[in-house]
PyMOL commands that place a pseudoatom at each C-alpha (Angstrom):
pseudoatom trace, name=CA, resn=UNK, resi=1, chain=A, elem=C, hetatm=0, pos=[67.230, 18.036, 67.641]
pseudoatom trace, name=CA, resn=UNK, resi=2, chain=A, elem=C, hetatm=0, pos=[66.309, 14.890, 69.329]
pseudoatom trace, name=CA, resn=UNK, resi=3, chain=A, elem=C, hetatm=0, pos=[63.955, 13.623, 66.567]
pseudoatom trace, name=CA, resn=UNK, resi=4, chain=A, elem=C, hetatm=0, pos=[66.358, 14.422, 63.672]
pseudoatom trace, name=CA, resn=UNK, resi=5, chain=A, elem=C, hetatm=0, pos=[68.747, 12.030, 65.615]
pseudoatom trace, name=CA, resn=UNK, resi=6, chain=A, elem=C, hetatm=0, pos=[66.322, 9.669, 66.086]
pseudoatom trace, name=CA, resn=UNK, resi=7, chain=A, elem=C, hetatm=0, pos=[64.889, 10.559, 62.313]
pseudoatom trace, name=CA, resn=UNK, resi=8, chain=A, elem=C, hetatm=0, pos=[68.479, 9.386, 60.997]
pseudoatom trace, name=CA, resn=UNK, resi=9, chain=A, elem=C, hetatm=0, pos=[68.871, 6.870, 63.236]
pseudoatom trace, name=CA, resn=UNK, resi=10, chain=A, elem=C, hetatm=0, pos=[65.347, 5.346, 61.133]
pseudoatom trace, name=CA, resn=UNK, resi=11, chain=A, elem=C, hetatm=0, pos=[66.815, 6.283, 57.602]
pseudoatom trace, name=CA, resn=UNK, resi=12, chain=A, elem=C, hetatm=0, pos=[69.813, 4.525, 58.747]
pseudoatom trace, name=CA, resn=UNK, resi=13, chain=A, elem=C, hetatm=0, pos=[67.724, 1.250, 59.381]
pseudoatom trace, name=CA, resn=UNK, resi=14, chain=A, elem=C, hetatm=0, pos=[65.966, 1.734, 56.126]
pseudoatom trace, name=CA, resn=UNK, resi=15, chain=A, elem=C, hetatm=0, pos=[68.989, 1.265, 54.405]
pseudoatom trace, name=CA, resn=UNK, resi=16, chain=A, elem=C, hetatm=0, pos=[70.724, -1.198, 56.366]
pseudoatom trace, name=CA, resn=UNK, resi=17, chain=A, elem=C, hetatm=0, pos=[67.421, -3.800, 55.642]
pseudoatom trace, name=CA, resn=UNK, resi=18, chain=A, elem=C, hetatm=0, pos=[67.622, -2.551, 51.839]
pseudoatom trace, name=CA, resn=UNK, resi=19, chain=A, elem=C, hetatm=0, pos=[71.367, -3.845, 52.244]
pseudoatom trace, name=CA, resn=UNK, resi=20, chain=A, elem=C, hetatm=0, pos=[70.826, -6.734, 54.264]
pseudoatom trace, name=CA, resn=UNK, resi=21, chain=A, elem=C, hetatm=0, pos=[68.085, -7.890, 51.359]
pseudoatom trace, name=CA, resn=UNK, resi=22, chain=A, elem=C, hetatm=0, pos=[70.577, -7.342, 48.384]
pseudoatom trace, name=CA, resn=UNK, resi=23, chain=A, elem=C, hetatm=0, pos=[73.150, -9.273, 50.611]
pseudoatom trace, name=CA, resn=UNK, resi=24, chain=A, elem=C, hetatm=0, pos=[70.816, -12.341, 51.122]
pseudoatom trace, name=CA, resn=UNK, resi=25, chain=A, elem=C, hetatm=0, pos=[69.001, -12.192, 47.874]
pseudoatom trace, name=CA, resn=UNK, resi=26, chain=A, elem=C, hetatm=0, pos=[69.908, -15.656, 46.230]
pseudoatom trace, name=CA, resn=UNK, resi=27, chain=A, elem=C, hetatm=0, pos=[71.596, -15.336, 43.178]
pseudoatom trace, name=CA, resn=UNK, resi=28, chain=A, elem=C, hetatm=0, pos=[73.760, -17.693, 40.541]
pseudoatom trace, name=CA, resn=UNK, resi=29, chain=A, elem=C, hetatm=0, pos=[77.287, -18.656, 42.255]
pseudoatom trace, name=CA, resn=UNK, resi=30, chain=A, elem=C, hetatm=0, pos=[78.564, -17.519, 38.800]
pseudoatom trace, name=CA, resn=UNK, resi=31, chain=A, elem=C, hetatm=0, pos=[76.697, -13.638, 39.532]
pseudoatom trace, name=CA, resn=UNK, resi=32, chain=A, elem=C, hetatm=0, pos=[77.453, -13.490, 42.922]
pseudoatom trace, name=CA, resn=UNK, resi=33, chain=A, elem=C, hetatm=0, pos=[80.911, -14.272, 42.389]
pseudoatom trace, name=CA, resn=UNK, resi=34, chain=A, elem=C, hetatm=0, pos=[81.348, -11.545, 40.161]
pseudoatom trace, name=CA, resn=UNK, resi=35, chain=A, elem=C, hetatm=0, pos=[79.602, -9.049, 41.840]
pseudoatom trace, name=CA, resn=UNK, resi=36, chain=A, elem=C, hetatm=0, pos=[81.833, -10.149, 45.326]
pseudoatom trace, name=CA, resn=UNK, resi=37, chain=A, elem=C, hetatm=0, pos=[85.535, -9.707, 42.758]
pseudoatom trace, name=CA, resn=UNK, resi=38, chain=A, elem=C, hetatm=0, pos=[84.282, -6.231, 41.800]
pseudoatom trace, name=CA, resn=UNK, resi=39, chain=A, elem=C, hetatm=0, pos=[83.200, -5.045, 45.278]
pseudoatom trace, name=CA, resn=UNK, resi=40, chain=A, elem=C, hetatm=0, pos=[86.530, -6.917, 46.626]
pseudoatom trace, name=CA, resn=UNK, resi=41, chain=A, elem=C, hetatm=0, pos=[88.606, -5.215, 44.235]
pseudoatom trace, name=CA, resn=UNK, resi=42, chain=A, elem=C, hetatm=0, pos=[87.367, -1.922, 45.262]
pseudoatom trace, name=CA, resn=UNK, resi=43, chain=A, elem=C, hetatm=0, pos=[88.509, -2.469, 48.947]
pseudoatom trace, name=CA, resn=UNK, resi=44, chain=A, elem=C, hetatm=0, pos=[85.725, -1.000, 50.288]
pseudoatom trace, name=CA, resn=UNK, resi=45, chain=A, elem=C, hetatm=0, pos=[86.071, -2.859, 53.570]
pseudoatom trace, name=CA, resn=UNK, resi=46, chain=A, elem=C, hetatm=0, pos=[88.951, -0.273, 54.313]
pseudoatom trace, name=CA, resn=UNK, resi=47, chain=A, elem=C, hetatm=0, pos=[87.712, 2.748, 53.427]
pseudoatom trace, name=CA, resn=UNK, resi=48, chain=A, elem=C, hetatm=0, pos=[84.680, 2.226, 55.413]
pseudoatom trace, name=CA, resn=UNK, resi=49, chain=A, elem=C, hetatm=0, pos=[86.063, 1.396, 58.159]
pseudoatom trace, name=CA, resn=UNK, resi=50, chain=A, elem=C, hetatm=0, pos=[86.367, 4.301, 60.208]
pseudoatom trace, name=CA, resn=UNK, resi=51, chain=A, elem=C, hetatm=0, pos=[82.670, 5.910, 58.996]
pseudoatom trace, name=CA, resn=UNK, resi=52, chain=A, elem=C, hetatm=0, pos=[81.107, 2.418, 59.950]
pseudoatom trace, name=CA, resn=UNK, resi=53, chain=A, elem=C, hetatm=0, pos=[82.746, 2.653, 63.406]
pseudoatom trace, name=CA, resn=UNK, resi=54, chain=A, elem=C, hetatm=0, pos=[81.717, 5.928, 63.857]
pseudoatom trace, name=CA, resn=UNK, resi=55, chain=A, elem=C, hetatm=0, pos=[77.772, 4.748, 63.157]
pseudoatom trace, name=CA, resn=UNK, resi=56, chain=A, elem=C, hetatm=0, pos=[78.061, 2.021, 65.375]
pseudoatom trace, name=CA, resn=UNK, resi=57, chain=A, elem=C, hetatm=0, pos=[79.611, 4.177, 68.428]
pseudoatom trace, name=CA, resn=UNK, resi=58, chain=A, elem=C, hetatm=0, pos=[77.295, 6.836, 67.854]
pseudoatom trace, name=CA, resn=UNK, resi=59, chain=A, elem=C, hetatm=0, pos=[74.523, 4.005, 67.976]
pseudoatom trace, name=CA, resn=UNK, resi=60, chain=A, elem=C, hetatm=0, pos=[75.680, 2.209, 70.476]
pseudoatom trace, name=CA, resn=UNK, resi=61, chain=A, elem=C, hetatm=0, pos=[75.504, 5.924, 72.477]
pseudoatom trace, name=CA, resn=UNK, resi=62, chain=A, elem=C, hetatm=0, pos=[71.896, 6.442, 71.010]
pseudoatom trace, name=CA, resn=UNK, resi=63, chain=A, elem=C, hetatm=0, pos=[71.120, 2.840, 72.923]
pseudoatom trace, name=CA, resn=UNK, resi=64, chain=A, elem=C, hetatm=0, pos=[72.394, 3.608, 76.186]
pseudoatom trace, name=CA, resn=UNK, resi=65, chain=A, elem=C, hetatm=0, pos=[71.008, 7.223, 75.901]
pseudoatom trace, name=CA, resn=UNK, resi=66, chain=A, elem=C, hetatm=0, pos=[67.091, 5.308, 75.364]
pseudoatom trace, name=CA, resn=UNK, resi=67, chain=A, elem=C, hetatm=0, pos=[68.000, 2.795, 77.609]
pseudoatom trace, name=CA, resn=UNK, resi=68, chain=A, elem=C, hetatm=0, pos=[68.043, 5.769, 80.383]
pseudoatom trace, name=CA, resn=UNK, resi=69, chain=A, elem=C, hetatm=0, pos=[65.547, 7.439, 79.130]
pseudoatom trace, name=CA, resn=UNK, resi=70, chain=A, elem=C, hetatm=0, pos=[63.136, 4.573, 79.837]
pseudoatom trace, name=CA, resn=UNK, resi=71, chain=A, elem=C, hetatm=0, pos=[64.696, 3.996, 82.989]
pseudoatom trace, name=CA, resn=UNK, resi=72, chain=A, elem=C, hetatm=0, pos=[64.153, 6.985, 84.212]
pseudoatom trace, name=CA, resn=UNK, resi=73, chain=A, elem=C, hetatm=0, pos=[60.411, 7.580, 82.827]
pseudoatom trace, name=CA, resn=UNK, resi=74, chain=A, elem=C, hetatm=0, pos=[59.877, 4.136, 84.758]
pseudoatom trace, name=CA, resn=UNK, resi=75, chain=A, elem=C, hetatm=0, pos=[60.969, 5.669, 87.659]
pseudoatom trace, name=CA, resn=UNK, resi=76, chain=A, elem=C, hetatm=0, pos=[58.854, 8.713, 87.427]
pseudoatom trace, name=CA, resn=UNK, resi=77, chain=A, elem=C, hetatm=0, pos=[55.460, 6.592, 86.249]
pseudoatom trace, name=CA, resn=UNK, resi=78, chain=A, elem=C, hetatm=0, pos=[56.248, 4.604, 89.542]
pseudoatom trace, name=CA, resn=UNK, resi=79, chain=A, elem=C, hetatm=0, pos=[56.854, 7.762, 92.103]
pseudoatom trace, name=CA, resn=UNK, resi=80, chain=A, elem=C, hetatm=0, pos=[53.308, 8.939, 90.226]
pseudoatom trace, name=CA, resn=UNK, resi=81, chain=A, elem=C, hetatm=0, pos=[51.548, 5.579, 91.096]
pseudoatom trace, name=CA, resn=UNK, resi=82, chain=A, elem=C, hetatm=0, pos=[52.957, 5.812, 94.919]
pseudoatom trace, name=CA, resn=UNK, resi=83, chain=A, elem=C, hetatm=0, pos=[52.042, 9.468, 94.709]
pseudoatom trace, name=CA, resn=UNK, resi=84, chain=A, elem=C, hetatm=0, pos=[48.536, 8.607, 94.149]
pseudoatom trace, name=CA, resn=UNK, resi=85, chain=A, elem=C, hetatm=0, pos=[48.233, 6.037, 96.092]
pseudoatom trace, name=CA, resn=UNK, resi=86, chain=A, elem=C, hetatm=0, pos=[49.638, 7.368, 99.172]
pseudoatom trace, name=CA, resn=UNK, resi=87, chain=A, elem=C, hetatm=0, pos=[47.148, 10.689, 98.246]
pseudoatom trace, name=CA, resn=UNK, resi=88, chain=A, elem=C, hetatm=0, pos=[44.338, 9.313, 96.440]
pseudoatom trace, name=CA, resn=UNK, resi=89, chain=A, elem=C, hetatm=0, pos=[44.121, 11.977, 93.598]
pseudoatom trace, name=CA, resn=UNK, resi=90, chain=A, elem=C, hetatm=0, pos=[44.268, 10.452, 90.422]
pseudoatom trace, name=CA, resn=UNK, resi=91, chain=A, elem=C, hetatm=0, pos=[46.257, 12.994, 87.425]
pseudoatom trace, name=CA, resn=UNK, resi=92, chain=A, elem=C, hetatm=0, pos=[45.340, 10.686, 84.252]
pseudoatom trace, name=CA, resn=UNK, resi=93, chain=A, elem=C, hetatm=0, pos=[46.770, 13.558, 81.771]
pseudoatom trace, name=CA, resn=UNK, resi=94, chain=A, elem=C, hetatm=0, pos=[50.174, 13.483, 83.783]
pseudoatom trace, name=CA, resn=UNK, resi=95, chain=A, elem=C, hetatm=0, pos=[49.658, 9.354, 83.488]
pseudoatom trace, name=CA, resn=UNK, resi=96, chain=A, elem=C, hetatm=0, pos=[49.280, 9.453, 79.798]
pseudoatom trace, name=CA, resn=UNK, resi=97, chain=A, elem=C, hetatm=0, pos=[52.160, 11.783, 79.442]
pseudoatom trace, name=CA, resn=UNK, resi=98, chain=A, elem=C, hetatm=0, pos=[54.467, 9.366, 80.906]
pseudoatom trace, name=CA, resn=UNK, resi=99, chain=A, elem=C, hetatm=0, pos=[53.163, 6.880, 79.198]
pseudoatom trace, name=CA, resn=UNK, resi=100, chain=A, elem=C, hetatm=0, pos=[53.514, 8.419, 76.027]
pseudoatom trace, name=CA, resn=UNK, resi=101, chain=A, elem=C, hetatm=0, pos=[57.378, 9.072, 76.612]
pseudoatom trace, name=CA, resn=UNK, resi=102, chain=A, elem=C, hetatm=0, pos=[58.362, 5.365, 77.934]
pseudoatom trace, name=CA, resn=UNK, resi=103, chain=A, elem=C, hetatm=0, pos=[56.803, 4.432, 74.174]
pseudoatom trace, name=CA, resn=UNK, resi=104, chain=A, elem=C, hetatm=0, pos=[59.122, 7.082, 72.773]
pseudoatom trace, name=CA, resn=UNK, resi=105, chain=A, elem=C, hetatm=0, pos=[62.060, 5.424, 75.103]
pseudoatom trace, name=CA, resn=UNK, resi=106, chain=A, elem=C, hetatm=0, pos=[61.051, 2.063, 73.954]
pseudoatom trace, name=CA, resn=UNK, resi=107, chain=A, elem=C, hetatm=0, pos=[61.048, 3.013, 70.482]
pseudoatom trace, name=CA, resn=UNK, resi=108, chain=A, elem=C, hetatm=0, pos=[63.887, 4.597, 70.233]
pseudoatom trace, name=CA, resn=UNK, resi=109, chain=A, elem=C, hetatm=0, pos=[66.009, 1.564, 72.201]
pseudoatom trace, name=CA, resn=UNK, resi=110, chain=A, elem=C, hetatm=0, pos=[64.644, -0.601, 69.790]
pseudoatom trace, name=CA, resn=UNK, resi=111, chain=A, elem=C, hetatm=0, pos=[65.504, 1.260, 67.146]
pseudoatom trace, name=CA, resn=UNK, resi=112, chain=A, elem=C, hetatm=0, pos=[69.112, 1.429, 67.916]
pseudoatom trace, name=CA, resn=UNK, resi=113, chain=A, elem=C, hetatm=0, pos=[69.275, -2.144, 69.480]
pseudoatom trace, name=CA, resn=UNK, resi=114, chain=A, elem=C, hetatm=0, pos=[68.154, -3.121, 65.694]
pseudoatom trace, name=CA, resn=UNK, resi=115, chain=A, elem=C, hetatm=0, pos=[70.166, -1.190, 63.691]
pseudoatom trace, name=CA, resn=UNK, resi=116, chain=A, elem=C, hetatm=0, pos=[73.620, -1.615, 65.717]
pseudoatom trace, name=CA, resn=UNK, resi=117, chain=A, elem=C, hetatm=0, pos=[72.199, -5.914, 65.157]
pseudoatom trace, name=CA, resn=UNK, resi=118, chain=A, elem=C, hetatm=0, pos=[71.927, -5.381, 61.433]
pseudoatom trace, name=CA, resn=UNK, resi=119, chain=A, elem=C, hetatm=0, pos=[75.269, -3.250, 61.183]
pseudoatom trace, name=CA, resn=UNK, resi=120, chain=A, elem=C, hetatm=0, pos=[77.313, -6.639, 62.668]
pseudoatom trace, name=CA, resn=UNK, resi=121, chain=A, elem=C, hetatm=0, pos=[74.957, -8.797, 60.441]
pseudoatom trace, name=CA, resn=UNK, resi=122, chain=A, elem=C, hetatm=0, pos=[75.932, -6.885, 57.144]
pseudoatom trace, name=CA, resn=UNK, resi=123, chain=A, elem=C, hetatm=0, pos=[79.678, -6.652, 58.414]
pseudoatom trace, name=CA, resn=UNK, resi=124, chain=A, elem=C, hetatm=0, pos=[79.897, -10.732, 59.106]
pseudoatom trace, name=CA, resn=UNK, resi=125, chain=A, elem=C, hetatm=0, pos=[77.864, -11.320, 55.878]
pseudoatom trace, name=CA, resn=UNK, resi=126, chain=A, elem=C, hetatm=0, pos=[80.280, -9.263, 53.577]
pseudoatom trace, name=CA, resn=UNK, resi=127, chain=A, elem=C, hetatm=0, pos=[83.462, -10.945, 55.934]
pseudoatom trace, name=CA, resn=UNK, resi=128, chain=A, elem=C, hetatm=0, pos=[82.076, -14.114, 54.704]
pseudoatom trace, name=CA, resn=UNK, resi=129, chain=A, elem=C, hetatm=0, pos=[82.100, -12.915, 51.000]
pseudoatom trace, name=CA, resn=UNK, resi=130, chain=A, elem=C, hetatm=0, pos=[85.304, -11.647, 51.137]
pseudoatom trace, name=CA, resn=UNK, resi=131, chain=A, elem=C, hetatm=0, pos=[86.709, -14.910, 52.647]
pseudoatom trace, name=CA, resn=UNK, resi=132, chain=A, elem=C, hetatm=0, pos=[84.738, -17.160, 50.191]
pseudoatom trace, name=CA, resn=UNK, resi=133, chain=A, elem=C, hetatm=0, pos=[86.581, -14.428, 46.925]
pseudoatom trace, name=CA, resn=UNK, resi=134, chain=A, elem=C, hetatm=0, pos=[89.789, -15.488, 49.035]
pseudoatom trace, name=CA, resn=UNK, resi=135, chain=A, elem=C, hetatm=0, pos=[89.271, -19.074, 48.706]
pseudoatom trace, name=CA, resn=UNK, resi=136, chain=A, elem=C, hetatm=0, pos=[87.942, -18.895, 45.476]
pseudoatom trace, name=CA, resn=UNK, resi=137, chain=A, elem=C, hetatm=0, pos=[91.676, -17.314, 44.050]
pseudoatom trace, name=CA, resn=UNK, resi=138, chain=A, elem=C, hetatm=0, pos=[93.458, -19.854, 45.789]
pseudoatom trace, name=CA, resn=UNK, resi=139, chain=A, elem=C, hetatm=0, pos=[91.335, -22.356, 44.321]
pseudoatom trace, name=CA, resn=UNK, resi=140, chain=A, elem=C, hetatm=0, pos=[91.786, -21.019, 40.873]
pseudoatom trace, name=CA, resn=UNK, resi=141, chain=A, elem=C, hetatm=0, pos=[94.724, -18.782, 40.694]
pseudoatom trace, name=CA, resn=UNK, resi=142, chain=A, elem=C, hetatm=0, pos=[93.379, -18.450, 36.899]
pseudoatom trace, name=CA, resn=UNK, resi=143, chain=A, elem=C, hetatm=0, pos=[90.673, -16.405, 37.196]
pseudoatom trace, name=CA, resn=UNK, resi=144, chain=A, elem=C, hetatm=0, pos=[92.086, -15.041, 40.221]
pseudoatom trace, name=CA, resn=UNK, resi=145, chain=A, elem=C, hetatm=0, pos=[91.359, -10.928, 40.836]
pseudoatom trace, name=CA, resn=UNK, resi=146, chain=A, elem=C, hetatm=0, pos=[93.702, -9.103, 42.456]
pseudoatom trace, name=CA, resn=UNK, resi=147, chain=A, elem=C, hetatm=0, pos=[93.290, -6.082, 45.079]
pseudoatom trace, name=CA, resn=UNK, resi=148, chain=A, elem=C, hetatm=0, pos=[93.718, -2.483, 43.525]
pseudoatom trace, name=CA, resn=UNK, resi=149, chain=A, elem=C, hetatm=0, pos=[97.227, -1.157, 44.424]
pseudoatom trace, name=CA, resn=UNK, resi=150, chain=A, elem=C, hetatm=0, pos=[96.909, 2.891, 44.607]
pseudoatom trace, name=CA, resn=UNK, resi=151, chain=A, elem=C, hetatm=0, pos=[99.179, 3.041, 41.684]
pseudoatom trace, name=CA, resn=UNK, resi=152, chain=A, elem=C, hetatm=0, pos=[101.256, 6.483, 41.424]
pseudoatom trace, name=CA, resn=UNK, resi=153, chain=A, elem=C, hetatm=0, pos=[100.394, 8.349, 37.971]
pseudoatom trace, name=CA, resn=UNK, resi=154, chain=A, elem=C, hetatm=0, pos=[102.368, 8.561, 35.238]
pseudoatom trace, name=CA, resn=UNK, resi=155, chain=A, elem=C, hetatm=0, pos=[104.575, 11.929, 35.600]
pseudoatom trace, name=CA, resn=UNK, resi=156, chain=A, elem=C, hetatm=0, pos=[103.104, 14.428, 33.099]
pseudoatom trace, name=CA, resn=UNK, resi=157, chain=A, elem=C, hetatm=0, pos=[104.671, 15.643, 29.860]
pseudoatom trace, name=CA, resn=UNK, resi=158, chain=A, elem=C, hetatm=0, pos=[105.535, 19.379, 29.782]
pseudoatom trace, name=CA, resn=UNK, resi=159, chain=A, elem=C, hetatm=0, pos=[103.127, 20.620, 27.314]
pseudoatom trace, name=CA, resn=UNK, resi=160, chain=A, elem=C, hetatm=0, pos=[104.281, 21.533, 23.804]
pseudoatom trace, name=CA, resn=UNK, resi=161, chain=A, elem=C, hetatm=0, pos=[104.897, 25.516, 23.324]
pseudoatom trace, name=CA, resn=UNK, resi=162, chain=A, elem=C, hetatm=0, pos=[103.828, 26.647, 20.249]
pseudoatom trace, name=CA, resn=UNK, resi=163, chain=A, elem=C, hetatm=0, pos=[106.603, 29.387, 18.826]
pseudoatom trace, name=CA, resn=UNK, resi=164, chain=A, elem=C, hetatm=0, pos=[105.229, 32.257, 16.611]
for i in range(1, 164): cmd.bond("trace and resi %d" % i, "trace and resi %d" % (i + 1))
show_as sticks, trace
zoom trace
């Protein structure tokens, strides 16, 4: 179970850089522009807001979790090393072993650290495209875009009965 957390936890990353570069990637100001109307019409900022603060509590949890982890391997590696030296007998399989699972902790922290980083960078960098779409309509009410309004559908026809 743990490595499927920490598996998605990667795949997560992946697709935050793959994000991150699309959201950087200089383009025209005439592209961009359109690209930011059609996202911003979509009002995706809402409707992901409640899956995006899931991901970043459930990260932020998968931080602490590896934080304590490595605390606590640290803590065993060091009652090993006063072990030994208050004993003299030297366990170099047990050493590796511990060794082996502060890399794990250290991964993993770093992991999460980086992805939680990149999930405020994407959030600021698409704030910052919303607010420059904003500016851009008041600028030039014109060519101004407008939110989508759910709209309510049109009431539907009874359908034509055929007599015989």
């Amino acid at each position: 179970m743990p490595s499927l957390i920490w598996s998605s936890a990667y795949l997560f990353l992946l697709v935050e850089l793959v994000i991150t570069a699309i959201l950087v990637v200089p383009v025209p100001i005439k592209i961009r522009n359109a690209i930011t109307r059609k996202v911003f019409q979509l009002n995706l900022g809402e409707r992901l807001r409640k899956p995006i603060l899931f991901i970043g509590i459930a990260l932020a949890f998968g931080f602490v979790d590896s934080y304590s982890k490595h605390k606590y391997v640290l803590d065993m590696i060091n009652e090993e090393r006063n072990a030994e030296l208050d004993h003299g007998h030297h366990l170099p399989h047990v050493v590796h072993h511990e060794k082996e699972k502060k890399y794990k902790a250290e991964r993993n922290m770093y992991l999460t650290g980086f992805a939680l980083t990149l999930l405020f960078v994407i959030g600021r960098i698409c704030q910052l495209m919303q607010e420059h779409v904003e500016l851009e309509n008041e600028l030039h009410p014109e060519t101004a875009v407008k939110k989508k309004e759910p709209t309510a559908s049109p009431p539907k026809k009874p359908a034509d009965k055929k007599k015989d």
